[in-house]
Structure formats: C-alpha cells, structure tokens
MARZA-515575 format. One record per residue: y, z, x of N, C-alpha, C, O in turn. Coordinates in steps of 0.02 Angstrom, whole numbers, padded with zeros to 5 digits, always signed. Each point is the difference from the previous one (the first is absolute). Layout:
# MARZA-515575
YZXYZXYZXYZX
...
This chain:
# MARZA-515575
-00060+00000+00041+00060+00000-00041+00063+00000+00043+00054-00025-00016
-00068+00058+00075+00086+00018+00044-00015-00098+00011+00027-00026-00048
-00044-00002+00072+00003-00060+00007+00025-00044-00062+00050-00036-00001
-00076+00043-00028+00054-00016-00090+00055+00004+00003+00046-00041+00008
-00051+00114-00017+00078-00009+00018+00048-00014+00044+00055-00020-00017
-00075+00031+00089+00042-00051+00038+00001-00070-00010+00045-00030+00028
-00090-00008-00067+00019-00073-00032+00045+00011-00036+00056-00018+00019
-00061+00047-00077+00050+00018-00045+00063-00002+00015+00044-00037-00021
-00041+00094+00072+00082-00021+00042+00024-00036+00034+00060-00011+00001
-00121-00026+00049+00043-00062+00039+00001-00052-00066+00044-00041+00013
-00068+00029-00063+00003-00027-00071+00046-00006-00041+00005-00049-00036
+00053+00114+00036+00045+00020-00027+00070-00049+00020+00034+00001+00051
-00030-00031-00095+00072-00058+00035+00069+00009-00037-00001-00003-00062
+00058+00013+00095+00053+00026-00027+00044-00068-00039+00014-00059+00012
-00007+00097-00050+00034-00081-00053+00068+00000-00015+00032-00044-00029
-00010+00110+00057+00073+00027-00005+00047-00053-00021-00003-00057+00023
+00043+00073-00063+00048-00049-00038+00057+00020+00046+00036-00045+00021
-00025+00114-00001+00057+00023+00022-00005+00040+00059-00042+00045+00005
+00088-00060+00049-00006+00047+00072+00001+00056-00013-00047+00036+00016
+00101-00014-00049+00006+00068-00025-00040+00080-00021+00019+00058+00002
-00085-00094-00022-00031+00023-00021-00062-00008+00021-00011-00059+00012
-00048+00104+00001-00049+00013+00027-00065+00033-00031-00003+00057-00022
-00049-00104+00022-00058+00036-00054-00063+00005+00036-00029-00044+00032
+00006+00121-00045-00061-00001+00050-00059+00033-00079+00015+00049-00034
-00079-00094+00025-00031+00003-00023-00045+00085-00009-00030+00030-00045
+00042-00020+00103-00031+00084+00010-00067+00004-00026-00019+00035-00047
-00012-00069+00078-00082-00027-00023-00060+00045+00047-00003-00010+00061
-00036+00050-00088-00054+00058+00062-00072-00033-00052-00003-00037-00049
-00042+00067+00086-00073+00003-00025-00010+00059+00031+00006+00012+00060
-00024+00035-00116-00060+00029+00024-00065+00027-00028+00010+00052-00032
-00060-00067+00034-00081+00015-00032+00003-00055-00062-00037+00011-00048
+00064-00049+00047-00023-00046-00025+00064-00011-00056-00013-00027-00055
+00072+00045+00069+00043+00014-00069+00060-00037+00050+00013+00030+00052
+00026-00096-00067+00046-00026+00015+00060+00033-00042+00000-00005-00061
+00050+00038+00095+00055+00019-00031+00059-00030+00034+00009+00001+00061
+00035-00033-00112+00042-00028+00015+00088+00045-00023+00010+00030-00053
+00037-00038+00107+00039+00077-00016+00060-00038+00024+00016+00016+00057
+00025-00064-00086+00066-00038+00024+00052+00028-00007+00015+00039-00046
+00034-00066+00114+00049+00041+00003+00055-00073+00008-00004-00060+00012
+00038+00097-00023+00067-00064+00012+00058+00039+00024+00017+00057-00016
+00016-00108+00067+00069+00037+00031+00068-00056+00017+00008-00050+00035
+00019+00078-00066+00065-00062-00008+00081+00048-00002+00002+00050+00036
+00052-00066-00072+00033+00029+00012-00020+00079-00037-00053+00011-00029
+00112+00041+00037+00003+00062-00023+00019+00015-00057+00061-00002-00010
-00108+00024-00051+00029+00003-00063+00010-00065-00050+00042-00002-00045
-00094-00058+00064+00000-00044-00042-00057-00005-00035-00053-00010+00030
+00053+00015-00098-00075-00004-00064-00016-00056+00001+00041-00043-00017
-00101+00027+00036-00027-00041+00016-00071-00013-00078-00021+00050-00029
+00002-00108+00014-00070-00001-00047-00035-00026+00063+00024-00023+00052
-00111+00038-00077-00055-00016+00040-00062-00021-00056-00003+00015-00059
-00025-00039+00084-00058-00037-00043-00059-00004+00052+00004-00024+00057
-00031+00038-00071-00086+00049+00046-00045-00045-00040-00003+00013-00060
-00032-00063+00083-00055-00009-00018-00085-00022+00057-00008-00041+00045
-00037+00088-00077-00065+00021+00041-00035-00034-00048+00003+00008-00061
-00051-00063+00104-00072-00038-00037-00054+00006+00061+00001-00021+00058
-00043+00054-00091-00059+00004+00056-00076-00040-00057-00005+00024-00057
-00027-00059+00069-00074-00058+00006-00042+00031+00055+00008+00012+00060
-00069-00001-00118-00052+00009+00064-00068-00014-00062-00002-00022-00058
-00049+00046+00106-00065-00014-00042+00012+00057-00044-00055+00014-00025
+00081+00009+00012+00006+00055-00065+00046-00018-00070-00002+00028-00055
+00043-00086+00076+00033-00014-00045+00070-00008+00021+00003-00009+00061
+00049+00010-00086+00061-00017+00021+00059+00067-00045-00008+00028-00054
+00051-00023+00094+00038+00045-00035+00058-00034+00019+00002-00050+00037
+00060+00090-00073+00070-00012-00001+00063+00036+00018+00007+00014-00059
+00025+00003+00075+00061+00073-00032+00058-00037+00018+00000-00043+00044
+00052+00060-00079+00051-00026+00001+00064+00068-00002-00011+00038-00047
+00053-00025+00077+00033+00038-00009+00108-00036+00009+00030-00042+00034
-00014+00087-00082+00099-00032+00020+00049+00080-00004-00008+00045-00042
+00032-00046+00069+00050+00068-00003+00067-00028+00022+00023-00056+00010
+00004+00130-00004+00089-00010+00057-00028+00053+00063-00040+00046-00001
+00067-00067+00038-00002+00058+00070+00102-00009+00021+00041-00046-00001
-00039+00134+00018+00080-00009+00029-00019+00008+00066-00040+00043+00017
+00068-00084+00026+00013+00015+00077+00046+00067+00002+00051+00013-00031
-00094+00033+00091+00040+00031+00020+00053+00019+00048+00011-00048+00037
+00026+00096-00024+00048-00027+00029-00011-00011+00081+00046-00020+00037
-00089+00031-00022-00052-00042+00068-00014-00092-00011-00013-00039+00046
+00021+00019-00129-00007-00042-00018-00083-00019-00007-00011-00060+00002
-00056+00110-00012-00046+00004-00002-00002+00004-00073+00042+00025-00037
-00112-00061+00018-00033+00014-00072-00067-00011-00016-00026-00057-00001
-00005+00109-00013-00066-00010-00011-00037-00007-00080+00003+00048-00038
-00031-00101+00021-00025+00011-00070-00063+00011-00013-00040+00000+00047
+00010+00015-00134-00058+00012+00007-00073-00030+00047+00002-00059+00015
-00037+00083-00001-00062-00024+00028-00047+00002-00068+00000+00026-00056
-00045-00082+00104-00063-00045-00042-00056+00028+00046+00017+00004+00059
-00075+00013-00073-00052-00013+00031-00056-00020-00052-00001-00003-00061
-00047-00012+00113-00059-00030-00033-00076-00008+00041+00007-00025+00055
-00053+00035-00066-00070-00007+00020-00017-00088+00016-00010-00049-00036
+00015+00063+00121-00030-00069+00023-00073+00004+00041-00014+00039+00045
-00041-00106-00083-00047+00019+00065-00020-00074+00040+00039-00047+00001
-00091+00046+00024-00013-00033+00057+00008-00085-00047-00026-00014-00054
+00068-00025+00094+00010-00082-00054+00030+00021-00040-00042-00010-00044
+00095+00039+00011+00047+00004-00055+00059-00038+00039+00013+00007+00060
+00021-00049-00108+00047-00012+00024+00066+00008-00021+00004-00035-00051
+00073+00073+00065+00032+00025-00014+00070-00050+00013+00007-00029+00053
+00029+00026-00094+00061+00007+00009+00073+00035-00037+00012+00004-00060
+00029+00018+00114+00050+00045-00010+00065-00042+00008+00012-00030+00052
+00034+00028-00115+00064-00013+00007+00051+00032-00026-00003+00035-00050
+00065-00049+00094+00037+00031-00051+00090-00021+00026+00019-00019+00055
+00014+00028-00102+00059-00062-00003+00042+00078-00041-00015+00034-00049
+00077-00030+00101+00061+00024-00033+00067-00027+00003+00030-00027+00046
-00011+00043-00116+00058-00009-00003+00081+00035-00010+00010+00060-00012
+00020-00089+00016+00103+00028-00004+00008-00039-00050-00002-00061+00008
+00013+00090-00071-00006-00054-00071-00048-00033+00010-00057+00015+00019
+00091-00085-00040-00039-00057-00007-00023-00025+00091-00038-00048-00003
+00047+00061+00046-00010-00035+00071-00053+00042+00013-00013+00059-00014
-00028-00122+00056-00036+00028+00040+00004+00009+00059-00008-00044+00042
+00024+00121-00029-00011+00004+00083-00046+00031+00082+00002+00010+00061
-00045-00008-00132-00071+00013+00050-00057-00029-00047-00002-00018-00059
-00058+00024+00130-00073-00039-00033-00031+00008+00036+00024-00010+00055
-00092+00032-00056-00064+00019+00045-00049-00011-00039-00005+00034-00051
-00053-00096+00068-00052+00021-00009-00064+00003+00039-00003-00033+00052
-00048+00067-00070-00064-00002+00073-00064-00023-00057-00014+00017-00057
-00008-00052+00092-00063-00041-00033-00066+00035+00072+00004-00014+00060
-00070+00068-00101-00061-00036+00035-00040+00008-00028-00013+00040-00045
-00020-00084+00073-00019-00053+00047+00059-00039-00019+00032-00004-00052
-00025-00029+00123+00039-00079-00026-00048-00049+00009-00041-00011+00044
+00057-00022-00107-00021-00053-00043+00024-00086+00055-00013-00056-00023
C-alpha cells in the first residue's frame, strides 16, 4: 500500500487556475483506509467553496462520495476542510479531486488517479 500511495502522489497534478493559491490534497493510507484531508492556502481571510469528490472501483463494487462546503482562510491564510476516507484493497482503483473556488472562479484543482490508466 505505502507504494500506492506514493503513485498516488507523484499522480497528483496541479491544475491551479491561480498562483495565488495553493492546494495540497492531504492524502495518508493507513491499514488499508485511504484518507484524504485537504487543505488550501491563499490569501488571509478569504471564503473560499470546495467540492471534494472520492470514487473508488474495485472487485467489490464501486463507490462514490461527493462532498461541497465554505472553508475561511486563516489569518496565516491556511484552510482546512472536511476529510473523506474510505476502505481500499489490493486492485481498487481510486480517484481523488477536488476544485475550489472565490465565487464563481476557479482557483485551484488537484486530482490523483491510481493506478494510472
């Protein structure tokens, strides 16, 4: 699994709309449970929306989760939103994205695909 997930992260490709702003997926395994824990950092004190979505496929079947909130940067300009986890095993294949925005713009985007396809 630690090998997973280091695909996972050299996997992870930044899609950033905006310099400004910075998104780290915050992605661990451990015993078999992928938790994904994103943080975003941009300016100080700007409300930001996020849209979280986790699809994991395997021989067990396929699942989904979808999550959207606000996160406020703090005045470090740090923000962390809810976490997702989920039960991965050996050949499941996962992917994690997630896209925030300042209103209507997008100024971040990350997603990690594995296996890559």
């Amino acid at each position: 699994m630690a090998r997973a997930l280091a695909l996972l992260l050299v996997c992870a490709s930044a899609l950033a709309a905006d310099p400004a702003y910075r998104l780290d997926l915050g992605i661990s395994m451990s015993g078999g449970t992928l938790r994904v824990e994103p943080v975003v950092a941009g300016p100080a004190g700007k409300t930001l929306r996020y849209e979280l979505n986790v699809r994991r496929e395997g021989k067990g079947g396929a699942s989904a989760t979808s999550q959207a909130g606000t996160v406020r940067l703090d005045g470090a300009g740090k923000g962390q939103f809810a976490y997702n986890s989920l039960s991965v095993g050996p050949g499941d294949r996962y992917v994690i994205s997630v896209k925030v925005y300042a209103g209507e713009r997008l100024v971040a985007s990350e997603q990690a695909v594995e296996p890559k396809q």
